[in-house]
N, C-alpha and C positions, 0 to 999 in steps of 0.2 A: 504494500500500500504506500500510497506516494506522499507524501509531507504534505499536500492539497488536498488530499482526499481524506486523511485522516484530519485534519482541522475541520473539515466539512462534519466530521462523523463527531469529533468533538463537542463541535456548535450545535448538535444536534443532542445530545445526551445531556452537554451539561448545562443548554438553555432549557429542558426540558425540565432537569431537575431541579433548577432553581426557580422556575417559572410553578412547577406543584408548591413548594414549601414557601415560594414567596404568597401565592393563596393565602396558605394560614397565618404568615405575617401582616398580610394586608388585611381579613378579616377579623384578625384579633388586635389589629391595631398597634402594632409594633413594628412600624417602617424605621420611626428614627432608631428602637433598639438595634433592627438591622444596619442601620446606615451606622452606627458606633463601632459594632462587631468588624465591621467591613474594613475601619479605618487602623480599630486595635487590634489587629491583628497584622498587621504591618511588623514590629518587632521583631515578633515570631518568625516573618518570612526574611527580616535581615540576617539574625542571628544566624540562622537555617544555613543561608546563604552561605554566611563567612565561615561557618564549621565544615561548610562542604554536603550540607544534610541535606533531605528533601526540604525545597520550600513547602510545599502541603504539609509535609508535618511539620514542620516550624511553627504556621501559623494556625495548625489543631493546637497544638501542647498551650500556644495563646490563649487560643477560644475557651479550651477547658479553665484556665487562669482567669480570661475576662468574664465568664459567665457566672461564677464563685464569686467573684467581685462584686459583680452587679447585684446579684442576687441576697448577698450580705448590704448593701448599702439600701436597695429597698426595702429593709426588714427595720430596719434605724428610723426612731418615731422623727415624725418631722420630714423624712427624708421619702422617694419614691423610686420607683423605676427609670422616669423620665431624668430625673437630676442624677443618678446614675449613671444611667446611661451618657448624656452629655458629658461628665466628667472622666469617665472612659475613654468616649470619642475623640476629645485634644489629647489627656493623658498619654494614652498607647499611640496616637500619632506621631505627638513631636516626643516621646521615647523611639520610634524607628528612627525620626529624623534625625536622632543624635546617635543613634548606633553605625545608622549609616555614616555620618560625620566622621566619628571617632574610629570605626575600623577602615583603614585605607585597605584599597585591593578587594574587593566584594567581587566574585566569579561573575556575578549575575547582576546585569545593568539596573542603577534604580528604577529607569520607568520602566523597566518589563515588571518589576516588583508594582506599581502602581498601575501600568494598566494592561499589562498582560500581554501574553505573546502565545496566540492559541495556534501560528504556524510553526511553534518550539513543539508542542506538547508529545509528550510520550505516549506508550500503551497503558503506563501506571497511571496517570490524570484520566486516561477515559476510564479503566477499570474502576477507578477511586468514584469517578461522578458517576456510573454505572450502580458502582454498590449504593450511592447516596441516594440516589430517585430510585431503586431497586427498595431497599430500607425503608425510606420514606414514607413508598405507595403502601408497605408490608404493614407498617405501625399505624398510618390513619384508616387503611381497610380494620384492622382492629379495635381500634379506638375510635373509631370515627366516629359512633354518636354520642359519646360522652366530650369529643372533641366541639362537636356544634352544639352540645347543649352548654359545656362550660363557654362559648361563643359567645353565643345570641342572648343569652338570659343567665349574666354568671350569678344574679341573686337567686334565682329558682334551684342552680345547678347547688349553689354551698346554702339554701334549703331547705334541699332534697338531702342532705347529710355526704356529699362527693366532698373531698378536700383539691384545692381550687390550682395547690400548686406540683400536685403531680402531673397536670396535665400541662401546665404552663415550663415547667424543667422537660417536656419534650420538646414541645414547640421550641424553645431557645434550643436547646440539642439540634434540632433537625437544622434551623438555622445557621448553628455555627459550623455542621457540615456541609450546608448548602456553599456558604462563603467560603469555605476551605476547598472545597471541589471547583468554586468559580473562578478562583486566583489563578489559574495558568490559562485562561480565558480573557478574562477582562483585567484583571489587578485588584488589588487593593482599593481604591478609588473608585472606582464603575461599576464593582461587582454589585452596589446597592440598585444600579438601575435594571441591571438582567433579573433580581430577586424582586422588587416593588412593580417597577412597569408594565411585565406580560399580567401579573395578576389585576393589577389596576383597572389595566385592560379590558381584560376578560370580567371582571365586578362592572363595567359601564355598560357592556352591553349583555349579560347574563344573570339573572335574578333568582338563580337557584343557587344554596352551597355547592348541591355535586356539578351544578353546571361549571360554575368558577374552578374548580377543582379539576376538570378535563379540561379545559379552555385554556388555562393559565400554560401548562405545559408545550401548547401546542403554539401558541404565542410566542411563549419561550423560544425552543425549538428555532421557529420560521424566523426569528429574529438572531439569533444567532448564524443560521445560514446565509439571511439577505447579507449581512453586514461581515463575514465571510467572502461573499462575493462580489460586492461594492469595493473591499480591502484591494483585493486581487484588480479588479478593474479600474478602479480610483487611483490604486499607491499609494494607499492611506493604513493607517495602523488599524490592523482589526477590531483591538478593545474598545475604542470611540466608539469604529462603526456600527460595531452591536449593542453598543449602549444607544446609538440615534437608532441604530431600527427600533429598540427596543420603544424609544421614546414618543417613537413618529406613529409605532402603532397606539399606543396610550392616546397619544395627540388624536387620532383618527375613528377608535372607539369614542371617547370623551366628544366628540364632534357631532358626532354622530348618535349618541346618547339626547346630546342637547336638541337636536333638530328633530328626533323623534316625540319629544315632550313637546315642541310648540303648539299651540291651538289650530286645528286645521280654517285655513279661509275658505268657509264657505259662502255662496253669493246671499245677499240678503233677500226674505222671503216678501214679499210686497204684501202692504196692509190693505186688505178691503176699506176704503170710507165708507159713511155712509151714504156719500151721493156715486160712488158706483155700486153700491148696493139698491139702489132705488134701479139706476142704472139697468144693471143684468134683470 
């Protein structure tokens, strides 16, 4: 298989799988927790780097770190997920930005660490985003209705006697693999639009969860292809270009959401008076 062809096969698996788990991001309403994970996890892929180690694992061994973190500071009266989360998001970034500073000689160029080099990628990054959307589809086919009930109605779900944060330690789970399997794709940087956008997507013009839930992947998917192939015929760096498909399709549902809601014009119905009633 040829270095185009497997980038192809890449953009296809691993926009797929980030395009299902960004679903349960976007309907549980945790884009910026994504968009921090995406950014803290950076370190992890420097460090990776200058030991010689896998970036994917570098920036897992992070996610496992960032999510501990997060999940300790949301627990602190006064404090929340969101402010969390943001302090995260700078924290773990300008920590990469100063590892990268401080270790000269890094094997692997910064911006492929920020936005990816999916005509690099090996058999191990598809295998890796293969088992992530493989995983993924395995744990929400299982949990799935305790997933949309702690959703849609999390006061019904922790009235019904369910505890609110086992489900929520998967969904950030499934997350921090989705951003780990996206890094040899997009980077650090972009990986939040391959994760939030196809789902966004798929939410404007689908009104069912399981619809969102199929729609999202296949969003994913087509958008990591188009901008795949716009790369190649552009001369442009892939990671953008699959983050603007990703974005143009969002743009394009969202558009088209709006235009279906308008009022239809219809012609106005003429009033009888009373003197063409006398009339007729």
């Amino acid at each position: 298989m040829g270095y185009f062809e497997r980038a192809l096969l890449a953009a296809v698996v691993i926009g797929a799988g980030a395009g299902f788990v960004g679903a349960l991001v976007v309907l549980r309403r945790r884009t910026f927790f994504a968009q921090a994970l995406t950014h803290a996890t950076y370190p992890g892929a420097v460090a990776a780097a200058a030991l010689g180690l896998s970036v994917p694992f570098g920036a897992a061994v992070a996610s496992v770190a960032i999510v501990a973190i997060v999940v300790a500071i949301a627990r602190v009266r006064h404090q929340g997920a969101q402010v969390a989360a943001g302090i995260v998001l700078t924290g773990g970034f300008a920590a990469g930005a100063l590892l990268q500073a401080l270790i000269p000689g890094i094997p692997v160029r910064p911006e492929t660490l920020l936005v990816g080099s999916i005509l690099t990628v090996g058999d191990a990054d598809i295998a890796l985003a293969a088992a992530v959307l493989v995983g993924a589809v395995a744990l929400v086919t299982a949990f799935g209705p305790r997933i949309a009930f702690s959703t849609f109605d999390p006061g019904g779900f922790r009235a019904a006697g369910f505890r609110e944060w086992p489900v929520e330690l998967l969904v950030l789970g499934l997350t921090a693999a989705s951003v780990v399997s996206s890094l040899p794709a997009v980077g650090a940087i972009l990986a939040i639009a391959l994760i939030a956008a196809p789902a966004a997507a798929a939410r404007a013009v689908v009104s069912t969860y399981r619809g969102v839930l199929l729609a999202a992947p296949v969003i994913g998917a087509a958008s990591g292809v188009i901008g795949v192939l716009a790369s190649r015929a552009l001369a442009v760096a892939a990671g953008p270009a699959i983050a603007l498909a990703a974005t143009a399709f969002f743009l394009v549902a969202l558009g088209g959401s709006q235009l279906r809601r308008l009022p239809s014009r219809r012609a106005p119905i003429p009033v009888e008076t009373a003197e063409d009633a006398r009339i007729a």
